[in-house]
TILUMNU-209835 format. One record per atom (N, C-alpha, C): residue in three letters; atom name; x, y, z. Coordinates in pm, whole numbers, m for minus. Atoms other than C-alpha are relative to their C-alpha. Example, Ala and Ser with C-alpha at 12.3 -4.5 7.8 and 13.67 -1.06 7.14 Angstrom:
2
PT  rest  atom       X       Y       Z
PT   Ala     N      89    m119       0
PT   Ala    CA    1230    m450     780
PT   Ala     C      90     120       0
PT   Ser     N     m82    m119      m6
PT   Ser    CA    1367    m106     714
PT   Ser     C     m77     109      73
END
This chain:
115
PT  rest  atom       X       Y       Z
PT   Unk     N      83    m119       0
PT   Unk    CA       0       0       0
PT   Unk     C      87     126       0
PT   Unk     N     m55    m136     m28
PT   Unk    CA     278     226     111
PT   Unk     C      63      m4    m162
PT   Unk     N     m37     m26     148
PT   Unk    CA     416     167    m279
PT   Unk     C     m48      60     m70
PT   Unk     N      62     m70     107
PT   Unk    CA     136     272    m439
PT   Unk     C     m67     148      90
PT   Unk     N       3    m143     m59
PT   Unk    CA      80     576    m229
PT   Unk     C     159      53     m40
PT   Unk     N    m103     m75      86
PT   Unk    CA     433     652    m350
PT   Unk     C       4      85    m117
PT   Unk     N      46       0     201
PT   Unk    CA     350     596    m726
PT   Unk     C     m84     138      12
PT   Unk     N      63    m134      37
PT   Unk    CA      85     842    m678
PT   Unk     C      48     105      44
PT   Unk     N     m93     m89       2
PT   Unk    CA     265    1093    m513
PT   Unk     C      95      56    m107
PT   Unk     N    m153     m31     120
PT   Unk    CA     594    1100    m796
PT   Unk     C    m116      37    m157
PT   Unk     N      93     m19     123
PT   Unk    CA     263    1082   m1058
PT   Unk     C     m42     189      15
PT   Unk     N      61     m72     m27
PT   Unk    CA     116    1366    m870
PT   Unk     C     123     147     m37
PT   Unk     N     m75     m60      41
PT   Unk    CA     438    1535    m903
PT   Unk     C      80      16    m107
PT   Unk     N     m47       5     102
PT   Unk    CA     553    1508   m1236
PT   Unk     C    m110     100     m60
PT   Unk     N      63     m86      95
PT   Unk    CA     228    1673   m1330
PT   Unk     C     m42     125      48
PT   Unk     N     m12    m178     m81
PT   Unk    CA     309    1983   m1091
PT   Unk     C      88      58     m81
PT   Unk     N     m90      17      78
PT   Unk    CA     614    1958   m1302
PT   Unk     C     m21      70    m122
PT   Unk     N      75      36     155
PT   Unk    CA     396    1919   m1673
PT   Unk     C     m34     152       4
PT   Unk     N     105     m88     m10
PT   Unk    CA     172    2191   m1554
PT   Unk     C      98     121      19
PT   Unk     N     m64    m160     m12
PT   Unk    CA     433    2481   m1453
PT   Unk     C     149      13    m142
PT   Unk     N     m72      m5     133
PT   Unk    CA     653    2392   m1750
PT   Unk     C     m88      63    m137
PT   Unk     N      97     m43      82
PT   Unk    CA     371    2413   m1955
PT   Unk     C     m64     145     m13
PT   Unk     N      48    m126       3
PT   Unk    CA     245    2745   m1846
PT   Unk     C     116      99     m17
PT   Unk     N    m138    m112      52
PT   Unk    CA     616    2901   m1858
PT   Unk     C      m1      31    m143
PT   Unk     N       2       6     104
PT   Unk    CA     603    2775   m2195
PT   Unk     C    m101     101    m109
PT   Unk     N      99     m98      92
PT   Unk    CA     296    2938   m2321
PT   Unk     C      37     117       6
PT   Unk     N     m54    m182     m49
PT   Unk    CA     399    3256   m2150
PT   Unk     C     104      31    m128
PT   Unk     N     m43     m30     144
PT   Unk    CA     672    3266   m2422
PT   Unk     C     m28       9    m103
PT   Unk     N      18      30     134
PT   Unk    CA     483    3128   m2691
PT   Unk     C     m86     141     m24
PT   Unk     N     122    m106      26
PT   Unk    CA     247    3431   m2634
PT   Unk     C      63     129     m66
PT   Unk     N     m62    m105      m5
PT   Unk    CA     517    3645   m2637
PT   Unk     C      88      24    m183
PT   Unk     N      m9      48      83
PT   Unk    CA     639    3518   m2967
PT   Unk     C     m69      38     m90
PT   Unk     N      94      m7     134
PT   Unk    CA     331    3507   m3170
PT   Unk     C     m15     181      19
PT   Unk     N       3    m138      13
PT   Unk    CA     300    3907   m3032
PT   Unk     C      97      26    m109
PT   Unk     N     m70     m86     100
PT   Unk    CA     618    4000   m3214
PT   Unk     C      m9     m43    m141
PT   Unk     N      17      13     124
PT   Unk    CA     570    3774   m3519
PT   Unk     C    m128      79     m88
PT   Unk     N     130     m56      39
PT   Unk    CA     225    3972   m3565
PT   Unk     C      67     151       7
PT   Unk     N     m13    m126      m1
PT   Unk    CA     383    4314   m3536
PT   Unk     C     106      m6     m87
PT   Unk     N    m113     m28      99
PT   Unk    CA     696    4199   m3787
PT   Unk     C    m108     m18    m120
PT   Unk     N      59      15      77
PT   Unk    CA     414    4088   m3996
PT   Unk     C    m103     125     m70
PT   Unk     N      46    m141      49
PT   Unk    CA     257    4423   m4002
PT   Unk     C     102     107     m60
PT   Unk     N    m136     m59      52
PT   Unk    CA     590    4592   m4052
PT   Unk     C      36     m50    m154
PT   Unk     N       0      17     128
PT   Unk    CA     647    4363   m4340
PT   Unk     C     m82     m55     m91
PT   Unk     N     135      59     125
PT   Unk    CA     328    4373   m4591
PT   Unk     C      37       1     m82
PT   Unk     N     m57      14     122
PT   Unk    CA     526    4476   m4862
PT   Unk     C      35     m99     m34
PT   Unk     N     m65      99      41
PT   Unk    CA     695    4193   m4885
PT   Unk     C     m66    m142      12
PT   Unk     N      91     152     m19
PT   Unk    CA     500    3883   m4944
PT   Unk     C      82    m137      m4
PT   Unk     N     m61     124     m59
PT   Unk    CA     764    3633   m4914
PT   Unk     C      66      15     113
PT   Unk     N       2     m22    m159
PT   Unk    CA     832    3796   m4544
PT   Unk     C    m118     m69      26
PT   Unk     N     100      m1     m61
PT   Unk    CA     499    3796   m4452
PT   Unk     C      m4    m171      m6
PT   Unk     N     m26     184     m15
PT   Unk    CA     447    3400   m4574
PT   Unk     C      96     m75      82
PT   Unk     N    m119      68    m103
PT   Unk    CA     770    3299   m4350
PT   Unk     C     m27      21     156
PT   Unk     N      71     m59    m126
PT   Unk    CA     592    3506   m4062
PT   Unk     C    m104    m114      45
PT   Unk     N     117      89     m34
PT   Unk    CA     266    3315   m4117
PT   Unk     C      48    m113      m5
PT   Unk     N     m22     154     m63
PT   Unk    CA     433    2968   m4112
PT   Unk     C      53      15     140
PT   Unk     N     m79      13    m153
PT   Unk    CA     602    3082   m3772
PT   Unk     C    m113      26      45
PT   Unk     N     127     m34     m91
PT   Unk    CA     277    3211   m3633
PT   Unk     C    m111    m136       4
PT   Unk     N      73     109     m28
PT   Unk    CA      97    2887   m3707
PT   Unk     C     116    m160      65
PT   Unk     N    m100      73    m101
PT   Unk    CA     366    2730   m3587
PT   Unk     C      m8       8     177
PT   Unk     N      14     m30    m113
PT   Unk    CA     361    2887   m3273
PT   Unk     C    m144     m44      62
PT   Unk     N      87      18     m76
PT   Unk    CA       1    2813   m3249
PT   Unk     C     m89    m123      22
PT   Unk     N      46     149     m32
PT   Unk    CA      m7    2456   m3273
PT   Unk     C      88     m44     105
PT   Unk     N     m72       4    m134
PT   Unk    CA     266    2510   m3014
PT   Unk     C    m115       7     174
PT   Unk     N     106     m68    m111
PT   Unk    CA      m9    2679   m2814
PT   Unk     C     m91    m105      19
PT   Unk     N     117     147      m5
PT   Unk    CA    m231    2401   m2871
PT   Unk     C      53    m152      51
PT   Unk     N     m83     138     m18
PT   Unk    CA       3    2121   m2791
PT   Unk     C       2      73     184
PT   Unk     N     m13     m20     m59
PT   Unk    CA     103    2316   m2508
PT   Unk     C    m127     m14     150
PT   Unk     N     136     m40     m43
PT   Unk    CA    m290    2338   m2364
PT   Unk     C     m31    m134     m16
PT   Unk     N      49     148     m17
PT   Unk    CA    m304    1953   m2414
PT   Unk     C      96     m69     126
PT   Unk     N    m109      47     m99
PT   Unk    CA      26    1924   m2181
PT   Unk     C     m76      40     141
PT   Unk     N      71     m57    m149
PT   Unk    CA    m191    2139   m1907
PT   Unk     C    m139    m123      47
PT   Unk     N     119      83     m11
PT   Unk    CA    m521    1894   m1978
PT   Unk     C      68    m114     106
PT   Unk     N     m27     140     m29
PT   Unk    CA    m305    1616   m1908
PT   Unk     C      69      21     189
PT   Unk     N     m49     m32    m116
PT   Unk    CA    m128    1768   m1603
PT   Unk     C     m97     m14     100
PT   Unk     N      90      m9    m123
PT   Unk    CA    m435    1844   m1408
PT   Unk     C     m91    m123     m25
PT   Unk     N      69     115     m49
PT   Unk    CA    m574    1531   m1453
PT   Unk     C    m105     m27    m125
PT   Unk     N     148     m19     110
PT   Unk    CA    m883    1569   m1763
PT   Unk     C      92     m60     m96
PT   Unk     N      26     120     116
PT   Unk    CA    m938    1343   m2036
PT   Unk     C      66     106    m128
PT   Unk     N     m65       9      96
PT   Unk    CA    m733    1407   m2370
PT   Unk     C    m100     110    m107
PT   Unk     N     131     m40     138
PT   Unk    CA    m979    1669   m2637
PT   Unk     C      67     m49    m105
PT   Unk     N     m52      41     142
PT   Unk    CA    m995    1481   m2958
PT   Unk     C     m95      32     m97
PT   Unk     N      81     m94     114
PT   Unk    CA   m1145    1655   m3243
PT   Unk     C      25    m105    m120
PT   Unk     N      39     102     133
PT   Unk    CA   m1180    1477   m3628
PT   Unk     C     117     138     m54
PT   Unk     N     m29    m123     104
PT   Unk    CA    m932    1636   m3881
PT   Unk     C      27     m81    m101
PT   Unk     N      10      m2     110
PT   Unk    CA    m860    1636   m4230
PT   Unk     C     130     m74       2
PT   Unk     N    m134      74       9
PT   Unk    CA    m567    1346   m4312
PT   Unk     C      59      83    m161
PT   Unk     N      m1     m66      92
PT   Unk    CA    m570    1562   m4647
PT   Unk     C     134     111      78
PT   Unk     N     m65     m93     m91
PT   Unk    CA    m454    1864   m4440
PT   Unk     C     104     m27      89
PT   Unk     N    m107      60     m64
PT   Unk    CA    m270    1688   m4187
PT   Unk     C     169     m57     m77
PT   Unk     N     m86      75      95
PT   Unk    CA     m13    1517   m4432
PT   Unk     C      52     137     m61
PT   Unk     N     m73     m96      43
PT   Unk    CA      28    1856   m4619
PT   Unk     C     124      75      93
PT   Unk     N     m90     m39    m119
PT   Unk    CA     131    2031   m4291
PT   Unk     C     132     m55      19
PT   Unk     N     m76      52     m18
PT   Unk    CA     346    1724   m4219
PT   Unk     C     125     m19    m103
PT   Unk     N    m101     m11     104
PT   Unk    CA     518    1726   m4581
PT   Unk     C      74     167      34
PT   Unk     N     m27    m172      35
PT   Unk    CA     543    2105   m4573
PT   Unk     C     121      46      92
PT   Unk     N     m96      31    m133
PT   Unk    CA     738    2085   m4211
PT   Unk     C     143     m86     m60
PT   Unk     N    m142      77       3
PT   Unk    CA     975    1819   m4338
PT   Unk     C      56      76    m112
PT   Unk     N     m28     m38     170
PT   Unk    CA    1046    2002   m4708
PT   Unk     C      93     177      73
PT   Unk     N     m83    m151     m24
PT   Unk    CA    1145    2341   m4490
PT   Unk     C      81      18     100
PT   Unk     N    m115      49    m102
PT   Unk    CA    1373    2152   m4233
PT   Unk     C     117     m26     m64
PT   Unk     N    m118      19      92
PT   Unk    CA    1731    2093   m4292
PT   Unk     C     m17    m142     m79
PT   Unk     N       4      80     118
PT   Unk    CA    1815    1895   m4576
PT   Unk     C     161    m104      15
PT   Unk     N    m150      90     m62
PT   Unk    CA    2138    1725   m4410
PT   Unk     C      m8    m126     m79
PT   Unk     N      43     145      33
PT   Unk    CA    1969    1369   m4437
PT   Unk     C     m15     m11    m138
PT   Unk     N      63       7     133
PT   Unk    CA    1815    1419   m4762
PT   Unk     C     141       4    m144
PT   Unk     N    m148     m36      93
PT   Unk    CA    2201    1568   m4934
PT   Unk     C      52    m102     m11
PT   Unk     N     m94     105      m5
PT   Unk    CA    2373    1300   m4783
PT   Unk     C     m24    m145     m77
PT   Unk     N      57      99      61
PT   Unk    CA    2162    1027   m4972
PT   Unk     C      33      18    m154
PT   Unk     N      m1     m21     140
PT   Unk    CA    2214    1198   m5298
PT   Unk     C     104     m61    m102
PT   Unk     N    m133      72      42
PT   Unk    CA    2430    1045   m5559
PT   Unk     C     107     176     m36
PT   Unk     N    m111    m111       3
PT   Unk    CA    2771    1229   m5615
PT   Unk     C      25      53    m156
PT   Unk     N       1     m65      96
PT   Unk    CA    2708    1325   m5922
PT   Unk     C     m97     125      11
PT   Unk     N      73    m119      21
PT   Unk    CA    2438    1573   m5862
PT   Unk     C      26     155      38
PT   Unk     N     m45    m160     m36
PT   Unk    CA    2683    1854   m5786
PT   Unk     C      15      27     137
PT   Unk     N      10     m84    m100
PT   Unk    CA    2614    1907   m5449
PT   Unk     C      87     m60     118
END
């Protein structure tokens, strides 16, 4: 008995842990999406700024959203699961890997292609 009164304890504390990590976290992310929204007003002219803005700002706000599932889980509540688009999903997920480094991808290449 005294084991699993442990367990829950170290459980209980990991998600004191989850939960103030998590809220530090947002605190930045908030702080973040502010300035990407005020470089994004700064740069309208430029529409391949602004597009590099808006992938960081939706970036940030699936951060925000990830982040707000780390708090669910901390305090204890059930998981929100919503329906989405595997269409959409998959783009996102290509789109992410296509504008990450390309290390892996070079090093595969044959040695003829110059690079």
């Amino acid at each position: 008995m005294e084991d699993e009164l442990l367990k829950a304890r170290k459980i209980k504390s990991v998600g004191v842990l989850a939960a103030g990590i998590a809220h530090d976290f947002n605190n930045l992310l908030t702080g973040v999406l502010g300035y990407v929204s005020l470089a994004k007003v700064v740069a309208q002219t430029d529409a391949k700024v602004v597009a590099y803005l808006t992938a960081a700002e939706q970036a940030c706000q699936r951060a925000t959203a990830l982040t707000q599932q780390l708090l669910t889980f901390a305090k204890g509540g059930a998981p929100v699961r919503h329906t989405v688009s595997l269409v959409e999903l998959l783009k996102e997920c290509v789109g992410f890997v296509l504008r990450g480094p390309m290390c892996g991808a070079i090093s595969r290449l044959p040695r003829t292609s110059g690079l």
